[in-house]
N, C-alpha and C positions, 0 to 999 in steps of 0.2 A: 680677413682678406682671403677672397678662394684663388687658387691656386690651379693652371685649366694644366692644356699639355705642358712637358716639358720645363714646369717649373714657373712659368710667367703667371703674373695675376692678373687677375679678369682686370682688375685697377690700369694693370698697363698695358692691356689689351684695349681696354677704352681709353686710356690716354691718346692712344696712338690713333686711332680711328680718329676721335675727336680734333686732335692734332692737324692731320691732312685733311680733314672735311673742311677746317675751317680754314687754314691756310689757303684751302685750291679756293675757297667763295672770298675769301677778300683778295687773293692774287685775280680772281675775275674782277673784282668789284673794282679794285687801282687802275688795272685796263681800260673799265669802260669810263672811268674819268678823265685819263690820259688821252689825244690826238693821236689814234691809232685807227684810224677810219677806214684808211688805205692799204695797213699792212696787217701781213697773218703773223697769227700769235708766234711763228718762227722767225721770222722778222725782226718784228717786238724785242724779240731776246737777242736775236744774233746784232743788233742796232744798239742795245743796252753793255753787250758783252764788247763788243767793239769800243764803245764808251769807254768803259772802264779797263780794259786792257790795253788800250793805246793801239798802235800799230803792231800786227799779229799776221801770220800765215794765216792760210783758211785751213790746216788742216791742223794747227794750234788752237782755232777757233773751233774745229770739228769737234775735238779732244777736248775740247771745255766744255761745249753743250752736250757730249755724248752722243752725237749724229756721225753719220756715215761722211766721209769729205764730199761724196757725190751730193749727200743733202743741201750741207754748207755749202758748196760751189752754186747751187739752185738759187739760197736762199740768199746769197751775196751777189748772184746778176739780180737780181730784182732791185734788192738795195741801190746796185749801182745804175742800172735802170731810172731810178728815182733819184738819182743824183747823191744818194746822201752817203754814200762811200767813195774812194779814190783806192786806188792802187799804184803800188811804186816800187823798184825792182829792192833788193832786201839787200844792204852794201854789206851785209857778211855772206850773203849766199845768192846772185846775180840768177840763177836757176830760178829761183824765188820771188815772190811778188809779199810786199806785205800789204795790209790792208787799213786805212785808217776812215775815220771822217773827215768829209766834206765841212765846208762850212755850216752846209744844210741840213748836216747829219747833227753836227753838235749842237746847232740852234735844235731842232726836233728832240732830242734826247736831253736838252737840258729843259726844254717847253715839258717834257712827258715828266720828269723825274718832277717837276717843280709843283705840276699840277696834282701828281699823287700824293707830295709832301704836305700840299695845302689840304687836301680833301680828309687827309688822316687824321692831320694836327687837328683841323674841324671836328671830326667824327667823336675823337678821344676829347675834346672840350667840349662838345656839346652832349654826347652821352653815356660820359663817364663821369665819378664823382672822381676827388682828389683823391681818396682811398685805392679806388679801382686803379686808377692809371699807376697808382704806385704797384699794385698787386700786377700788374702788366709789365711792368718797367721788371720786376723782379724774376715775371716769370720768363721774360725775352734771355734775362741772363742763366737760366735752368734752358733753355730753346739752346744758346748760343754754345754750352757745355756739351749738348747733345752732338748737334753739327760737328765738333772739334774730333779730327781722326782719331 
């Protein structure tokens, strides 16, 4: 095993590389499966993020994506634009608005989630053998060790 700057190995110099190449082609690939026609890939996320967070400020929402509030404020009138967000004043802090889903937001975010769920579960039965999917199941839990602060 070579050893580049600083001590790291060329191993986990290409791990890492590897890692994100492949992540950002299947985070495309899940998109273009999902009914995402009409929204930008910021969108996408802040409609997913809303999902799973429930009712959130937009500058809790800001802080979660890593955008500027003025982004998230853009990226949340579009949303609601589109009907698929609501807002409502925050009964611990009336200054405040929080932000949740519509009913059209939840139908769309549960249509998108549902459509990348099937297209994977495909992907992994149809061009994986049993072995491989186990060697993937495995390596998502060495993935999910990384992520952990």
């Amino acid at each position: 095993m070579d050893d580049i700057a600083d001590g790291i190995s060329t191993s986990a110099l290409r791990a890492a590389r590897d890692v994100r190449v492949v992540f950002n082609r299947l985070r495309r690939r899940l998109r273009e499966v999902a009914d995402i026609q009409d929204l930008t890939p910021s969108q996408v996320s802040a409609l997913a993020l809303v999902d799973k967070s429930g009712a959130a400020s937009a500058s809790a929402l800001a802080a979660a994506e890593g955008v500027r509030p003025q982004s998230m404020a853009a990226t949340l009138a579009a949303l609601d634009q589109q009907g698929l967000i609501q807002r409502r004043p925050d009964p611990q802090d009336g200054r405040r608005q929080l932000v949740t889903l519509t009913e059209a937001g939840r139908e769309r975010a549960a249509g998108n989630r549902q459509a990348r769920v099937e297209w994977l579960t495909r992907a992994l039965q149809d061009r994986c053998t049993e072995e491989e999917r186990g060697t993937i199941i495995e390596a998502m839990a060495l993935m999910e060790r990384l992520a952990q602060p």
